[in-house]
N, C-alpha and C positions, 0 to 999 in steps of 0.2 A: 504494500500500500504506500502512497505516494502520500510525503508529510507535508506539512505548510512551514515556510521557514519564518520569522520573521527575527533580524536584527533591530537592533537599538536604533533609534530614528538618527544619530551622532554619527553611527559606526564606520570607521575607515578600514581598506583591505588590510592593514594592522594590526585589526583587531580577529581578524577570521583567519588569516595565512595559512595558523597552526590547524585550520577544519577545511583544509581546501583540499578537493578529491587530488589532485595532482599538482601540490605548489606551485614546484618549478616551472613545467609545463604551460600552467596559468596564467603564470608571470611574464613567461617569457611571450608570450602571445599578447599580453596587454599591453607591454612595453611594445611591440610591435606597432600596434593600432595607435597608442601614446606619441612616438618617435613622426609617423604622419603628421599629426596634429600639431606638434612642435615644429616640424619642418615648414608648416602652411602659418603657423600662427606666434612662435616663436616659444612658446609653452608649452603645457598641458598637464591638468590637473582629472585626478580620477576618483568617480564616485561610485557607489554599488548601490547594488538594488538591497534593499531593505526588507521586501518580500518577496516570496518565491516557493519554488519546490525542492523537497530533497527527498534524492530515492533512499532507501534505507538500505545501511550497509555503504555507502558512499558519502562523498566528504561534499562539500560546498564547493558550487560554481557560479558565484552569483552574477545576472547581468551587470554592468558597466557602462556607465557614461563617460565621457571624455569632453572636459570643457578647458576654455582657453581664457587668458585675460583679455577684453574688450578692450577697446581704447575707456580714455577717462573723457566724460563729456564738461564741459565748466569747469574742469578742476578738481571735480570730485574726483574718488579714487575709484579705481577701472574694478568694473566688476568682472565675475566672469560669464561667457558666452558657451553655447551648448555647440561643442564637433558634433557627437552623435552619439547612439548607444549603441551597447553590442552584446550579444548572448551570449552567455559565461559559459556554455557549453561548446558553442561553435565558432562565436567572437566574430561572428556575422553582423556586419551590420543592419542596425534597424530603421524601421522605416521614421517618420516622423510623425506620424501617430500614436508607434511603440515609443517613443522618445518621450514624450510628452504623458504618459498615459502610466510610465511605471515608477513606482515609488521608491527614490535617489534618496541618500541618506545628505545628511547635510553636512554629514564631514568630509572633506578630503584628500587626498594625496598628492603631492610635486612627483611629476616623473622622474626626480632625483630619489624622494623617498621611494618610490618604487622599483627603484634599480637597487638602492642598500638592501633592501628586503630579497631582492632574487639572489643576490650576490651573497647575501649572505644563507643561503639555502645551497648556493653552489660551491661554496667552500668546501674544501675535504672536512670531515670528523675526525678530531685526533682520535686512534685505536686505544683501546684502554691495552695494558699490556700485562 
């Protein structure tokens, strides 16, 4: 039976890394879609979906948004602007319907923190001896 996930409305991929079906894997595909988004925009900041499903017996793949800093209008300070979302399964992107329609937690990641977190999952493991 398929569960209902729901994270903390805050929560950053920080907080789940250690419940994600396939860390590395995950990461390394988000930084993918991330690196885009920086390349067009000169940023990119990462948000998860906060609701969802989880198969049982499997880890967390939550979908993902990808926003960037907007310019600043009057002065004010630049917010951010939506690249897109994308299925934490497939890391497809989604339409802008899905975009707008799935529930983004409100905390989120620099593409820098999200490279310490793969990097640091790709480290060797000292062997205990």
């Amino acid at each position: 039976m398929i569960q209902k996930t729901h994270l903390s409305p805050d929560a950053t991929i920080a907080d789940v890394v250690a419940d994600l079906e396939d860390a590395e894997e995950y990461l390394r595909r988000v930084l993918g879609n991330m690196r885009f988004c920086q390349k067009r925009h000169g940023d990119a900041h990462l948000r998860i979906g906060v609701t969802g499903k989880r198969n049982p017996g499997k880890g967390l793949a939550p979908s993902y948004r990808i926003d960037y800093s907007a310019a600043a209008v009057d002065g004010a300070a630049p917010e951010l602007a939506i690249y897109n979302g994308f299925g934490g399964t497939s890391h497809s992107a989604f339409t802008p319907t899905n975009v707008r329609e799935t529930n983004w937690s409100r905390g989120h990641a620099t593409i820098q923190e999200v490279q310490k977190l793969y990097d640091a999952l790709r480290r060797p493991k000292a062997s205990a001896s």
